[in-house]
MITORMAR-497671 format. One record per residue (C-alpha): residue in three letters; residue number from 1; chain; x, y, z. Coordinates in steps of 0.25 Angstrom, whole numbers. Layout:
<rs>
{'ALA' NUM 'A' {X Y Z}} ...
</rs>
This chain:
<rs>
{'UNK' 1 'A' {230 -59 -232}} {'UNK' 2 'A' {223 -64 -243}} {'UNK' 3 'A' {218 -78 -241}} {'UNK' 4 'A' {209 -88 -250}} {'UNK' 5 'A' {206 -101 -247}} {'UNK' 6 'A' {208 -110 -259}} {'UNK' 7 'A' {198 -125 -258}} {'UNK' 8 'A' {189 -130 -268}} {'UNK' 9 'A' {185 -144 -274}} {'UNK' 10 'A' {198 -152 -278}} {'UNK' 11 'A' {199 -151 -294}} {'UNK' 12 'A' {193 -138 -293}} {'UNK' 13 'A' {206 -130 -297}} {'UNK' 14 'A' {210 -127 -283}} {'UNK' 15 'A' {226 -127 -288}} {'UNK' 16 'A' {224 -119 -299}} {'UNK' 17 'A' {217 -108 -291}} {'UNK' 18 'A' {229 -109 -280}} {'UNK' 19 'A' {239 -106 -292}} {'UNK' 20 'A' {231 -96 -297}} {'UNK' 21 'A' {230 -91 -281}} {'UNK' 22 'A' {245 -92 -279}} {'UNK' 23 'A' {247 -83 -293}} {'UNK' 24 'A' {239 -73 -287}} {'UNK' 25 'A' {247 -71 -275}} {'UNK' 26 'A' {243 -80 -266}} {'UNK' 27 'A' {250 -90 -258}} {'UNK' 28 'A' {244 -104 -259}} {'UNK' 29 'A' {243 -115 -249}} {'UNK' 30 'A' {237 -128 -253}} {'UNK' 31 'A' {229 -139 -245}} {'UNK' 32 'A' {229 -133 -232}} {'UNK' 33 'A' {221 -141 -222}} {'UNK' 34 'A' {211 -129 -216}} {'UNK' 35 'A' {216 -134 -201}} {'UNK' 36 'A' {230 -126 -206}} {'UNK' 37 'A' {223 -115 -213}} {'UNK' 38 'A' {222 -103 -201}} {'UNK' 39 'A' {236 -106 -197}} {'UNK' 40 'A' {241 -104 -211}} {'UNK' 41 'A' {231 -93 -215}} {'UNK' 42 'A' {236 -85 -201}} {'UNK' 43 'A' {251 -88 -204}} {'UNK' 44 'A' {249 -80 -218}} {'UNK' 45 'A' {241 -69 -213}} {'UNK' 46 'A' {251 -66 -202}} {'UNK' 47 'A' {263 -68 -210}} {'UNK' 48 'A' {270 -78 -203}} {'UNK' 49 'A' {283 -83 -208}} {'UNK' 50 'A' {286 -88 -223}} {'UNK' 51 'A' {269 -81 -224}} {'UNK' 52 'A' {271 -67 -223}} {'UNK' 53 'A' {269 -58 -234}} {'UNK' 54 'A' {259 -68 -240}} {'UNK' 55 'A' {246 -61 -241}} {'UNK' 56 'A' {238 -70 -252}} {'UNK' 57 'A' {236 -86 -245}} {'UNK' 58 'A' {228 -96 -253}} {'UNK' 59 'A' {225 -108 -245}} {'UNK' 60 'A' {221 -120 -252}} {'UNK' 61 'A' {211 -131 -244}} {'UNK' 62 'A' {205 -141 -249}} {'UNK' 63 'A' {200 -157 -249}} {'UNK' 64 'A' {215 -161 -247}} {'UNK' 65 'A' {212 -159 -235}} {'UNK' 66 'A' {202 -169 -230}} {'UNK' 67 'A' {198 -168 -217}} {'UNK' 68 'A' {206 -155 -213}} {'UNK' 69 'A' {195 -149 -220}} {'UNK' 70 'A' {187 -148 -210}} {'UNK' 71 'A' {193 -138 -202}} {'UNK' 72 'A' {192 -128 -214}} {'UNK' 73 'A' {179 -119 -209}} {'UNK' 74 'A' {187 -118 -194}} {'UNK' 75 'A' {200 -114 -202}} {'UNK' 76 'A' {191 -104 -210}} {'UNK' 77 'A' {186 -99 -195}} {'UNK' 78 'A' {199 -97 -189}} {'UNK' 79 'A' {205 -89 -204}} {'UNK' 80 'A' {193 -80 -203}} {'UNK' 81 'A' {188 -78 -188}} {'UNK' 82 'A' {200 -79 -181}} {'UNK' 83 'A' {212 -74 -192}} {'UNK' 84 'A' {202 -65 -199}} {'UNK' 85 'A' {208 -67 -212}} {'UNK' 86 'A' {200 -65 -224}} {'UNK' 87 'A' {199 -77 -233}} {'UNK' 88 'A' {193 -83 -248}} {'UNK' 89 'A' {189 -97 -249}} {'UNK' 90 'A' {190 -100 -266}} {'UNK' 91 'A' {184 -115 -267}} {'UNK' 92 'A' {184 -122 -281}} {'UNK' 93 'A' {175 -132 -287}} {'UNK' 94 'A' {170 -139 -300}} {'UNK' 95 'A' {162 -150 -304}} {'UNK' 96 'A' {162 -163 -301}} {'UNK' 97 'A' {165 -167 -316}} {'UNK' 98 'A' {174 -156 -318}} {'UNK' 99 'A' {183 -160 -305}} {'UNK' 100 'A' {182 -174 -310}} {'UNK' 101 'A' {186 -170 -324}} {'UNK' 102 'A' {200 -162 -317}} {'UNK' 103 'A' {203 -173 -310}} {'UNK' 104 'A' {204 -182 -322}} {'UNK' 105 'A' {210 -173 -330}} {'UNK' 106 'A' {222 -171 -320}} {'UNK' 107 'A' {222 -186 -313}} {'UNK' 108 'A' {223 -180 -299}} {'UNK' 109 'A' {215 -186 -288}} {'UNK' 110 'A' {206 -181 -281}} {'UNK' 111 'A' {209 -179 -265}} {'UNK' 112 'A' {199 -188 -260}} {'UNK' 113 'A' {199 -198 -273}} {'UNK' 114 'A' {207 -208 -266}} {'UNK' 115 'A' {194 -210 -258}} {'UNK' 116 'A' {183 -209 -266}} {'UNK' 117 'A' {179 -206 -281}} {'UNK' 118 'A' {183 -194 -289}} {'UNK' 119 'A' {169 -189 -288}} {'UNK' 120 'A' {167 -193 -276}} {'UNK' 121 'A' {180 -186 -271}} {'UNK' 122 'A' {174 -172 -276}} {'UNK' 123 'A' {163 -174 -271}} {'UNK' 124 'A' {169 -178 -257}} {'UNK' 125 'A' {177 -166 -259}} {'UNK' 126 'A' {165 -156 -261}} {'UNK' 127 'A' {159 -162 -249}} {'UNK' 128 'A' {172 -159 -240}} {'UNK' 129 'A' {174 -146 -245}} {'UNK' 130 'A' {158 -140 -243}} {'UNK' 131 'A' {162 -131 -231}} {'UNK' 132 'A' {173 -124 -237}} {'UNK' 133 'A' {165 -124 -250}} {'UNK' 134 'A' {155 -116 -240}} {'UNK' 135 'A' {165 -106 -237}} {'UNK' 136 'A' {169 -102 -251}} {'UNK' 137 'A' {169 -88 -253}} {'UNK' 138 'A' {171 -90 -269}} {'UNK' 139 'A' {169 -105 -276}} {'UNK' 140 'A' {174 -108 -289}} {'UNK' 141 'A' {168 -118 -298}} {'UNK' 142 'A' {180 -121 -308}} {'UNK' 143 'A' {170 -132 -314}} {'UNK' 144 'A' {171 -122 -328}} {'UNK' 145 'A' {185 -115 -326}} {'UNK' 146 'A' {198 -116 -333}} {'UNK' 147 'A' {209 -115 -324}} {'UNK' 148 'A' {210 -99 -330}} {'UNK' 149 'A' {196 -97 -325}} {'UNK' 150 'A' {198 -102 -312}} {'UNK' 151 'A' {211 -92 -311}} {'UNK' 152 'A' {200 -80 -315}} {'UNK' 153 'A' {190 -86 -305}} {'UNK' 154 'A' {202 -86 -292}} {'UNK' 155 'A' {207 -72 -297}} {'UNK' 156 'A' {192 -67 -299}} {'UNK' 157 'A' {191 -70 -283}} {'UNK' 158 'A' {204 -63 -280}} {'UNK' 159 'A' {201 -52 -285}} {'UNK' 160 'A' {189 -50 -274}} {'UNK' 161 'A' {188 -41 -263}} {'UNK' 162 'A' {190 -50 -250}} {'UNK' 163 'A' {182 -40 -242}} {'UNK' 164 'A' {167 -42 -249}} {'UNK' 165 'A' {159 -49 -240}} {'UNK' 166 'A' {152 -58 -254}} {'UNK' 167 'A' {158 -63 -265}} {'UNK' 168 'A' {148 -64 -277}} {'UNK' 169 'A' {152 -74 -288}} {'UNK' 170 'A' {148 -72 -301}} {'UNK' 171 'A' {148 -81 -313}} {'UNK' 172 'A' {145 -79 -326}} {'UNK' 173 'A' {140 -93 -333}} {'UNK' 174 'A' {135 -100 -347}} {'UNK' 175 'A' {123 -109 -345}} {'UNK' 176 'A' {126 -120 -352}} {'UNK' 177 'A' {137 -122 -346}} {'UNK' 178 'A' {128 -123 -333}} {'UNK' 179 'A' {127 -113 -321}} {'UNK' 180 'A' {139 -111 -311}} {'UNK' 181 'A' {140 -123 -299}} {'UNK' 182 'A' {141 -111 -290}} {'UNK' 183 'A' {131 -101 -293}} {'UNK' 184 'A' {119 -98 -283}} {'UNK' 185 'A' {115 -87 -291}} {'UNK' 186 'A' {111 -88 -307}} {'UNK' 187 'A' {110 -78 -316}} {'UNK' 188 'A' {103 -79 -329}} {'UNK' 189 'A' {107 -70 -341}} {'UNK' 190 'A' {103 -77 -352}} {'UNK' 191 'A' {91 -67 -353}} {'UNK' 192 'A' {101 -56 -358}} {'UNK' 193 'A' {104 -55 -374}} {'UNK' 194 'A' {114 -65 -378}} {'UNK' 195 'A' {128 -58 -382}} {'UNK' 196 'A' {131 -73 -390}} {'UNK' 197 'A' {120 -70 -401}} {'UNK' 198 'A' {129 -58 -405}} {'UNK' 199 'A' {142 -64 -414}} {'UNK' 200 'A' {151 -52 -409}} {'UNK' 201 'A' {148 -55 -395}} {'UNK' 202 'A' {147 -70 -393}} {'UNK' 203 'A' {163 -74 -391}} {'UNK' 204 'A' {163 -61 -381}} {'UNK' 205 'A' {160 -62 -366}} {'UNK' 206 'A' {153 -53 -358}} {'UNK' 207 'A' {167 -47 -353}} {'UNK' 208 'A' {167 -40 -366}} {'UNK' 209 'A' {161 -27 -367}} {'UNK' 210 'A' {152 -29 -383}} {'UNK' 211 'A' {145 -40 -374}} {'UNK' 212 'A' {144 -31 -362}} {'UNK' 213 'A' {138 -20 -370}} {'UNK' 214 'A' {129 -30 -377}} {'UNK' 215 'A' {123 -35 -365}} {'UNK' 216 'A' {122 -20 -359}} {'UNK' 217 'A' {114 -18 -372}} {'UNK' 218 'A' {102 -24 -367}} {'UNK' 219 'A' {94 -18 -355}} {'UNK' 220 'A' {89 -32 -349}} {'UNK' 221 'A' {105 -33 -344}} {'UNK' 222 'A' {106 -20 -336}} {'UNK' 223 'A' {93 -23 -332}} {'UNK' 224 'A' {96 -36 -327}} {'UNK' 225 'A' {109 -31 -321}} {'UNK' 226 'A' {102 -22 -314}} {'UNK' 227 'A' {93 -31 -308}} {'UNK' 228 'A' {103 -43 -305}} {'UNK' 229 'A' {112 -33 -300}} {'UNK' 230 'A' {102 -29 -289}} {'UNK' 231 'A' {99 -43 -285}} {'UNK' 232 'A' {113 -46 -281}} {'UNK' 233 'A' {113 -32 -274}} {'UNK' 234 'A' {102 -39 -266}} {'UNK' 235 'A' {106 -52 -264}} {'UNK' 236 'A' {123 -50 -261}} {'UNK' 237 'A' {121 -43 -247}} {'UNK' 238 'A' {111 -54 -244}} {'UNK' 239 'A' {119 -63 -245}} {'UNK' 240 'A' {132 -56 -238}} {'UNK' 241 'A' {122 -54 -226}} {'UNK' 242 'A' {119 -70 -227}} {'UNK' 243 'A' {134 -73 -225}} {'UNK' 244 'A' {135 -76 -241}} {'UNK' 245 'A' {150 -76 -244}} {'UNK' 246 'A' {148 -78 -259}} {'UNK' 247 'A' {136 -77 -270}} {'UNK' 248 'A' {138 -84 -283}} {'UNK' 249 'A' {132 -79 -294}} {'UNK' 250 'A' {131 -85 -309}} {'UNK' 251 'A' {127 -78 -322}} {'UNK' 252 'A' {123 -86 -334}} {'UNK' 253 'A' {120 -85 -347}} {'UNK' 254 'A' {121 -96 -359}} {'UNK' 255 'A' {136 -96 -361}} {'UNK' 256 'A' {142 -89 -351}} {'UNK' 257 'A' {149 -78 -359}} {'UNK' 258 'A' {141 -67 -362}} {'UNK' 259 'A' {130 -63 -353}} {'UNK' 260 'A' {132 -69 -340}} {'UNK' 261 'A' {147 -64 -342}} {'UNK' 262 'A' {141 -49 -343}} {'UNK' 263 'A' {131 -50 -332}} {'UNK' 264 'A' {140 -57 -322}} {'UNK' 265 'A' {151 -46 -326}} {'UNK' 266 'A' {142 -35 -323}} {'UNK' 267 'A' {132 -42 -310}} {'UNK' 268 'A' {148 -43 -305}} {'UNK' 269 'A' {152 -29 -306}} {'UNK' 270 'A' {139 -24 -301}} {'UNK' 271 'A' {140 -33 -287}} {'UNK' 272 'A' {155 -31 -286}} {'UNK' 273 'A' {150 -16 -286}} {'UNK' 274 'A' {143 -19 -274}} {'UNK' 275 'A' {154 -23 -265}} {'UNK' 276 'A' {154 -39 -268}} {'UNK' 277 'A' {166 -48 -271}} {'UNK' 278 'A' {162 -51 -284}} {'UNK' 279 'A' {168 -62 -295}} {'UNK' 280 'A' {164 -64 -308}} {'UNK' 281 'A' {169 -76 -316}} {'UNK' 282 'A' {163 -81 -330}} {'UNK' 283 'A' {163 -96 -331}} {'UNK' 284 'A' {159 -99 -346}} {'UNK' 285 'A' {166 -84 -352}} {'UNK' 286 'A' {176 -92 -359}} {'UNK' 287 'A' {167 -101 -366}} {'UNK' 288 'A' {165 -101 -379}} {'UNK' 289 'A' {150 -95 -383}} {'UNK' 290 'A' {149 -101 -397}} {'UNK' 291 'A' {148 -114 -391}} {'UNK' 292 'A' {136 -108 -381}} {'UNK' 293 'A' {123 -116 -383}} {'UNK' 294 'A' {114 -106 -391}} {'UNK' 295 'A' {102 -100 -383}} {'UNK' 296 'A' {89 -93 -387}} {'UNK' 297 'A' {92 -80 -393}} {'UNK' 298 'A' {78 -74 -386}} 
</rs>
């Protein structure tokens, strides 16, 4: 069975990535307390009843349910020690600004805003669900996406392997439109020649092969794969031999279209080819570069 673990930051776009979730296949069931999450996880797998034949479950958990909450590492215990069922935990978040901002464009009430503050109902919330934050195996920031982008980011996940022991994240970025909230690795590409200076190229993105071949063009970027490349080859069994689940990594350049594109395309292919659950997202590929705060040409 096929099982994921749907939580996040309320706001975040946790029921838009159950619609996606239940498009996909898979069977949705929202806000349950985690105290009822191995009875229902075993009744699935075994089949039982109105259950059988469904091999895709998606389980919703989240700050609805208050103090239940804190049976959620326990229920995590029981689903993976005792049933020896495979799982995913996706968890969503954003900004504070931006959550605030979702809130008053849709008039809903925060679940603990009948307590406190909007802002200090997120930021309750963030507090509350910090444990099951730790047990992420991919976070989400949905601070920059369009409901489309985060469809690509949940079908991106589904599409890995269950059976890699790490999960590398990879996310290509602009920065003046400031670095990933979740990135513990940075990657600077603004070194590389600029694909913008050329007109042909500029509304292009590095998922197009005249940029591609532009950037190949120049022996500092096979150099530097090469070396980045190695680094990671390094680094990744490290961190699987530390117990990491899940290394984040963010490439940038000034806009986030061209050359971080490019490199976190490639950096992605080369670490996938090693064995690693590997996504790849581009968080600023739609925007538009002609807008782009202009940088030294040298």
């Amino acid at each position: 069975m096929e099982l994921i673990f749907l939580t996040g930051i309320s706001g975040a776009g946790k029921s838009q990535a159950a619609a996606y979730l239940e498009d996909q296949g898979y069977f949705c069931v929202d806000n349950l307390p985690p105290v009822f999450l191995p009875d229902i996880v075993k009744m699935f797998s075994e089949g039982e009843g109105d259950a059988s034949g469904i091999g895709k479950l998606a389980i919703v958990v989240d700050v609805r349910s208050r103090s239940l909450l804190r049976g959620w590492g326990k229920a995590l215990q029981v689903i993976e020690n005792e049933l020896g069922i495979p799982f995913s935990v996706i968890f969503l978040e954003a900004s504070d600004e931006v959550l605030v901002s979702r809130y008053r464009q849709t008039r809903r009430n925060h679940p603990l805003n009948d307590e406190m503050s909007l802002l200090d109902a997120i930021a309750a919330e963030r507090k509350l669900l910090q444990n099951i934050r730790g047990r992420a195996t991919y976070i989400v920031d949905t601070t920059m996406l369009t409901n489309a982008g985060l469809k690509r980011e949940i079908r991106n996940i589904l599409k890995q392997d269950a059976n890699a022991g790490i999960s590398v994240f990879i996310e290509s970025f602009g920065f003046m439109y400031g670095t990933p909230a979740d990135c513990e690795n940075i990657i600077d590409v603004r070194f590389l020649q600029n694909p913008f200076w050329v007109e042909e190229l500029r509304l292009m993105s590095g998922l197009d092969e005249p940029i591609q071949k532009y950037l190949q063009g120049f022996e500092e970027t096979s150099q530097f794969m090469e070396k980045i490349s190695d680094v990671f080859d390094f680094m990744l069994p490290q961190f699987l031999r530390e117990g990491k689940s899940r290394v984040t990594i963010g490439v940038g350049c000034t806009g986030g279209r061209h050359r971080s594109v490019y490199i976190a395309e490639a950096l992605g292919k080369a670490i996938e080819e090693k064995g690693y659950r590997t996504i790849v997202s581009h968080r600023d590929i739609d925007r538009d570069p002609r807008y782009a705060v202009k940088e030294n040409k040298e």
